[in-house]
N, C-alpha and C positions, 0 to 999 in steps of 0.2 A: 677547532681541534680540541680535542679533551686533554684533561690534565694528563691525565696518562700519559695518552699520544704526547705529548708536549719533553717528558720525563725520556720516553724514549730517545727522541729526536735529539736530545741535548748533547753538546759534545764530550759532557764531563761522564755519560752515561755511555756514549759513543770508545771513551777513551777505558773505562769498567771494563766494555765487554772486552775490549782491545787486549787487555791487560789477563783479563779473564783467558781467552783463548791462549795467550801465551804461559801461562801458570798450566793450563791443562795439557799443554802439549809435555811441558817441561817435567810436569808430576808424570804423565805416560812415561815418556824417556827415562826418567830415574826407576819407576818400579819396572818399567821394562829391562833396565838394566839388573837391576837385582835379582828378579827372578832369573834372567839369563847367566846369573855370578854365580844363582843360589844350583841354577841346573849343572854346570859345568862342577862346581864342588861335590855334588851329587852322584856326577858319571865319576868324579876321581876317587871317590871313597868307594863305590862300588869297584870299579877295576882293579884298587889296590887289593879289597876283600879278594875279589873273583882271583888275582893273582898269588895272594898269599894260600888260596885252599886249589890250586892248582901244585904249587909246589909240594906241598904237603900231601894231596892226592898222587904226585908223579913218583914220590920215593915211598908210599904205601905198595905200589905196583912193582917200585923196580926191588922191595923189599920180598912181597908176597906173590906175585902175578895179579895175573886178573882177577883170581878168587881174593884175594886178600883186599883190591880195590872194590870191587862188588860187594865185600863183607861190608867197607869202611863208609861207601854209599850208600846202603840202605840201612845203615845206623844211621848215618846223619839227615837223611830225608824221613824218619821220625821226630825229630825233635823241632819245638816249636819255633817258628821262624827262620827254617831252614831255609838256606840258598836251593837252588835251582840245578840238580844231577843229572847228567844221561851220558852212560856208557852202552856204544853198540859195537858191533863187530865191522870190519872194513868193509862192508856190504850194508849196513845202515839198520841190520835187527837189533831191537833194542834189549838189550841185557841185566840192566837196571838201572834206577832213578825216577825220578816225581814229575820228568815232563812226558805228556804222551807221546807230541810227536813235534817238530819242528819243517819250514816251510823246505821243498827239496834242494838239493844244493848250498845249505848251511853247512851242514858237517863236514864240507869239500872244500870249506875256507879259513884256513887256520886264522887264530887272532883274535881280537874281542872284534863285536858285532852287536848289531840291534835288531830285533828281529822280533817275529810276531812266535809265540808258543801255542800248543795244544796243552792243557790237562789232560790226564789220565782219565776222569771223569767225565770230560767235555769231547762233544761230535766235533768240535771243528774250533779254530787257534781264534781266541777272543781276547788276548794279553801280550803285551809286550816286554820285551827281557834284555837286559845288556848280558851277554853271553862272550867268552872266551872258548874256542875249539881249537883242542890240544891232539895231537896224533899222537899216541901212545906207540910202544915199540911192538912191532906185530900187525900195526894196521888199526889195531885198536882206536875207538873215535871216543875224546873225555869230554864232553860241555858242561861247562860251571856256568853259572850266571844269576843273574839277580832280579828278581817281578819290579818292572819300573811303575808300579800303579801310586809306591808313595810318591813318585813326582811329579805324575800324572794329579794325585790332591794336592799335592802342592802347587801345581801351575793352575787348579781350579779357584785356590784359596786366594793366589796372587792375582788372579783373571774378577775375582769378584772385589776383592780390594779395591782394585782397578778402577772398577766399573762404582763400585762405590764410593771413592774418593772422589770423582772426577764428580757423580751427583750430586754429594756436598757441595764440591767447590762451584758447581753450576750456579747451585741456590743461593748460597751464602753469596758469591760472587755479584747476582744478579741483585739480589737483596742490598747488598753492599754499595753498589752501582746507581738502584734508584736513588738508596737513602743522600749518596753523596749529591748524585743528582737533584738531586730537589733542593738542598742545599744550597747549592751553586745557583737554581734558577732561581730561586728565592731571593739570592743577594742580586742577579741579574734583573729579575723584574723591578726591584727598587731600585736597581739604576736605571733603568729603563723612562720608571713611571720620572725621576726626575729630570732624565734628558727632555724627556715630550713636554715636561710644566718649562724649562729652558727653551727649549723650541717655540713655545704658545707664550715667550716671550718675559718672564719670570728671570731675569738675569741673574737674581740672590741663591736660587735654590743650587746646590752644590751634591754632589754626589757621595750615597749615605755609606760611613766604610764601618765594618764590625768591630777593629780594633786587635786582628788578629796580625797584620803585617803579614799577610800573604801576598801572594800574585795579583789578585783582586784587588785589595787594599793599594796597593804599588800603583796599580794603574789608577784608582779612585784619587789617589792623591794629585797623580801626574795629571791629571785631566780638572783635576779642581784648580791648579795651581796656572793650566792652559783657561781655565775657564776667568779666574783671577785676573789676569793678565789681559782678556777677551774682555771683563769688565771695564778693567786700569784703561783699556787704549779709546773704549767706547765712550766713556767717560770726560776722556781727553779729546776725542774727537768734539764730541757736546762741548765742550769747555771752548776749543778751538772755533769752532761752530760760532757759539754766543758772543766772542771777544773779537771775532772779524766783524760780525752783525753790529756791534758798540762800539769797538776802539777805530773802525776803518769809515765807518758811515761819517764821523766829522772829518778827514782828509778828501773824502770822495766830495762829500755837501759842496766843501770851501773851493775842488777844482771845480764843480759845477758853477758855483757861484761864481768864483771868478772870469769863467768863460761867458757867463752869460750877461755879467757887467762891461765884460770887454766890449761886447755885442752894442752895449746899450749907449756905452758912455763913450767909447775912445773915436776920435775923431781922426789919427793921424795914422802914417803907417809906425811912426816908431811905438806911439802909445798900441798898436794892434802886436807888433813886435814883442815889444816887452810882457804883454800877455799871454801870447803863445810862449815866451821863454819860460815864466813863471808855471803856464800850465804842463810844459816840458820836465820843468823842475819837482811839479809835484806828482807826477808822473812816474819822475825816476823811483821818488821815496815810496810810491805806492808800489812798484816791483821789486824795490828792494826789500823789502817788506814782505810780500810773496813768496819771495824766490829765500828770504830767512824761514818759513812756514815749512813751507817744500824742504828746502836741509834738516831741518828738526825734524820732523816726519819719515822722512829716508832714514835718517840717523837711529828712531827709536825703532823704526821695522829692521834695522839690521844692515842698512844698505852700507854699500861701501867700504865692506870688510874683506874684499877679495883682494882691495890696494891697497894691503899694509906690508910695511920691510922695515927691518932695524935702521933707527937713524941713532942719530947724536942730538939729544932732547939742548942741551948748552949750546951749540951751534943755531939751533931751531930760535933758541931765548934771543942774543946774538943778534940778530936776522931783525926779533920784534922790536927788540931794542932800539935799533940803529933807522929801525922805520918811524919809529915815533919821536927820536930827540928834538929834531924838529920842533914840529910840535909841544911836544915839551916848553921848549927856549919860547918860543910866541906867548907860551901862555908865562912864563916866567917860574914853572916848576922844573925842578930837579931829577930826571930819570934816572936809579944808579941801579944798575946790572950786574949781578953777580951769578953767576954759573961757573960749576964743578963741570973739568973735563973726563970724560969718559961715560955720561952717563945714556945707555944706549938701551932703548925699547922698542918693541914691536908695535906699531899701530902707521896711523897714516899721518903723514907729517904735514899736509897742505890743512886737515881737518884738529888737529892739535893747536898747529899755527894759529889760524884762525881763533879756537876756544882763547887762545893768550892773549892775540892781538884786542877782543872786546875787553879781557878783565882790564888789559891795558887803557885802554880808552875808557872805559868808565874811572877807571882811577884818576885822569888827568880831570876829565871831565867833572866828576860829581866830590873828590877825593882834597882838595881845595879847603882851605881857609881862609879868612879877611885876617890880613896883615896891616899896618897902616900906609904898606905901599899898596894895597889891594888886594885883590885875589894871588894868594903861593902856597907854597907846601912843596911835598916828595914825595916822589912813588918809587917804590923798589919793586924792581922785576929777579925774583931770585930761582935758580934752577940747581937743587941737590936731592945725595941720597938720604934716603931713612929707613931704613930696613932693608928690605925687600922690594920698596917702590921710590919711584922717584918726583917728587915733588914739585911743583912750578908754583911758586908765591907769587902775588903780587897784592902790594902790602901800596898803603898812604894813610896819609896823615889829618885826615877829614872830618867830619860830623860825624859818618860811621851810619851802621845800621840799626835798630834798635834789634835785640832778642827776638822779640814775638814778630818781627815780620821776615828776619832772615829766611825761613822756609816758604812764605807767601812769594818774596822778588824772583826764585827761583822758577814761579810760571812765568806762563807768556802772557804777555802784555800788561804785565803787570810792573805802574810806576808809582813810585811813593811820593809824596805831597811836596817834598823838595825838592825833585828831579825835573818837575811838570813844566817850569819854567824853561829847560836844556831842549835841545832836538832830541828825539828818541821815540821809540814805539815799544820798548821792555821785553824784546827778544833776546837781547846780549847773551843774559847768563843762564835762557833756557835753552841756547843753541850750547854752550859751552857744557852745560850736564850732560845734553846729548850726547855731546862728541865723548866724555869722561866713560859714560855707559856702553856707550859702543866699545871701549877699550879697555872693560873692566876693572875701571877705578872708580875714586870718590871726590866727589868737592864740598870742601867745606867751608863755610864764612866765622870767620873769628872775630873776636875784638883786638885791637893793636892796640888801645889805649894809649893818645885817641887816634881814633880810625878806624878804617877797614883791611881786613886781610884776608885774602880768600884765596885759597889753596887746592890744584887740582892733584891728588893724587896716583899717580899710574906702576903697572908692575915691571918691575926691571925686566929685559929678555933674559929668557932662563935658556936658550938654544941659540947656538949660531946661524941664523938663517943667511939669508942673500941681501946684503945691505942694499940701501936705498937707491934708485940710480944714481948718478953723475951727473949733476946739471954745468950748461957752459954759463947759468948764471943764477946769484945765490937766488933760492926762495925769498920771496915778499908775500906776506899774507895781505889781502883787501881785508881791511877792517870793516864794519858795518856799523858807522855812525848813528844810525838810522834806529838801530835795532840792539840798543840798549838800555840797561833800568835807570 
């Protein structure tokens, strides 16, 4: 296809003509109107003339008779620019005036009229006239009227106007149409030529914007920021990819191994027992493990946002609370819970739960100091407002994180050199971001000095929706041992 052809086809060229056709209809209507204003003012000033030298002509007559009208008519069809005279007798001979002759059965219609004239000079009627036919007393026949040829140039002068405007606006139009068009396929073929280098597998190249914030620009943005994002998840999936191939290949090795020492060495059934329970065991960690990948996954594609209802985020704290004291007591730490009532958000409450229940377990877990009774400390689980969001703390009293890796523990499977001794695979607080993102808040990790405190952010409900259902027993989040930093 040639560039041309190309120019044509385009819709921005498509939408010229569009536009174009609508401007020439609209310029027709308007001069068509005008000259139809300009006709109609035309016939009124004639009629008024033709009426005021009718009155004037009717008390010549009833002054003088017919000779005194005859004198006043061919005085005034001397002078230059004269209207239009014919006085005849009740039988249609003509007596005096400047028309030769008129079509038959004029004179038989009083009133003004439009009608075709003969000159005096002329074989046969080649002029048209706006004429008033007056019955004089006697039978007498008066016609006044006026040669309509100036509006006949006048409707010539507005018919080429017409026809002249409309060829400007054709060209100009069409002119206007490519120029934009080519414009437009100019900025389109370079987003073109970078979708296809994106296609042939170039994930950097981004689509090129003018800087004008147009429509164009609007979309280049929305589609670079889709393409951003198409990077972010590819990225992460690689990451995901590489960190199952490394962090799962030593739990896999160790269940092979053990299965196949069972094999070799166990002589009894309970030693054969004990093996399959161990391989039972590391079994479960490896699903659980899984099925933590799979919820982080669902989580950052969006899933699970169709089962959100206003709950009571203090009730939800509550819940984690009273699930981990326990625990707590075994290990000889402190759980103190404090939650504000009323504080009530939109999101899903089993998937919140959860994000609390791992900061909670890692705090027991990693959040510890040596005492000279041994390992203690405290962990505060705190749930308030602060502005517009409402905040779930969970704060202890431990070694803490250093600066420079707080945004590193935030991947997955990522464990810091302290933790490696604990159970855990370092999904905890990359499922708990998730769940934050899916419900448009932030989590932050602080310093408590000393310790850690790490803080998920969420937006209070700004609407009353349909609260959460009614359970016949309170929520308990599963915690995920397993799958924490």
């Amino acid at each position: 296809m040639t560039a041309l052809g190309k120019l044509f086809r385009t819709t921005a060229f498509k939408l010229s003509l569009a536009y174009l056709v609508v401007f020439a209809i609209g310029a027709g209507l308007v001069l068509g109107r005008i000259a139809w204003n300009v006709k109609g003012l035309i016939d009124e000033q004639i009629s008024q003339t033709i009426d005021a030298e009718i009155t004037g002509l009717s008390e010549q007559y009833t002054q003088g008779g017919i000779r005194r009208l005859v004198y006043v008519v061919e005085q005034r069809t001397r002078q230059p620019g004269a209207s239009l005279y014919l006085v005849t007798t009740f039988a249609g001979q003509t007596i005096a005036g400047n028309i030769g002759d008129l079509p038959p059965g004029t004179l038989d219609r009083p009133g003004l009229t439009e009608t075709a004239y003969r000159r005096p000079d002329e074989a046969e009627a080649r002029h048209r006239a706006l004429a008033r036919i007056f019955i004089l007393p006697g039978g007498f026949r008066l016609a006044v009227g006026r040669d309509l040829g100036d509006r006949e140039t006048l409707r010539v002068v507005m018919g080429r106007a017409l026809i002249t405007s409309l060829g400007w606006l054709i060209v100009i139009g069409t002119l206007g149409g490519l120029f934009v068009a080519r414009r437009v396929l100019r900025r389109v073929d370079g987003m073109n030529a970078s979708a296809r280098n994106i296609m042939n597998g170039d994930l950097s190249q981004r689509l090129p914007l003018a800087g004008s914030n147009d429509e164009l620009d609007r979309l280049a943005i929305n589609l670079n920021a889709m393409l951003d994002r198409i990077a972010e998840l590819m990225a992460g999936l690689k990451e995901v990819s590489d960190n199952i191939a490394h962090d799962l290949k030593t739990p896999l090795t160790r269940l092979r191994n053990g299965a196949e020492q069972a094999l070799r060495t166990a002589k009894s059934p309970e030693e054969y027992r004990a093996a399959i329970e161990q391989t039972i065991e590391d079994s479960d960690s490896l699903i659980r493990i899984f099925n933590a990948l799979l919820m982080i996954a669902r989580l950052e594609a969006g899933g699970t946002g169709d089962e959100m209802a206003v709950f009571d985020v203090a009730e939800m704290a509550r819940d984690v609370g009273e699930l981990y004291e326990p625990l707590a007591e075994e290990e000889g730490t402190i759980l103190a819970i404090e939650a504000e009532p009323g504080l009530q958000i939109l999101g899903n409450r089993e998937l919140i739960g959860q994000a609390t229940a791992n900061l909670v377990d890692n705090a027991l877990k990693y959040g510890r100091t040596e005492t000279a009774a041994g390992l203690a400390g405290d962990v505060r689980l705190v749930a308030r407002k602060a502005g517009a969001n409402v905040e779930i703390e969970v704060s202890d009293r431990g070694p803490g994180i250093a600066p420079d890796d707080r945004a590193r523990v935030l991947d997955r499977f990522v464990r810091l050199e302290g933790s490696r001794s604990r159970p855990g695979s370092g999904l905890g607080l990359s499922l708990a971001v998730a769940v934050t993102k899916l419900h448009g808040g932030a989590l932050r990790i602080e310093d408590n000095q000393p310790g850690l405190r790490v803080v998920i952010a969420l937006p209070l409900a700004k609407l009353k929706l349909k609260s959460a259902p009614e359970r016949d027993e309170r929520y308990v989040p599963q915690a995920l041992p397993e799958a924490t930093t």
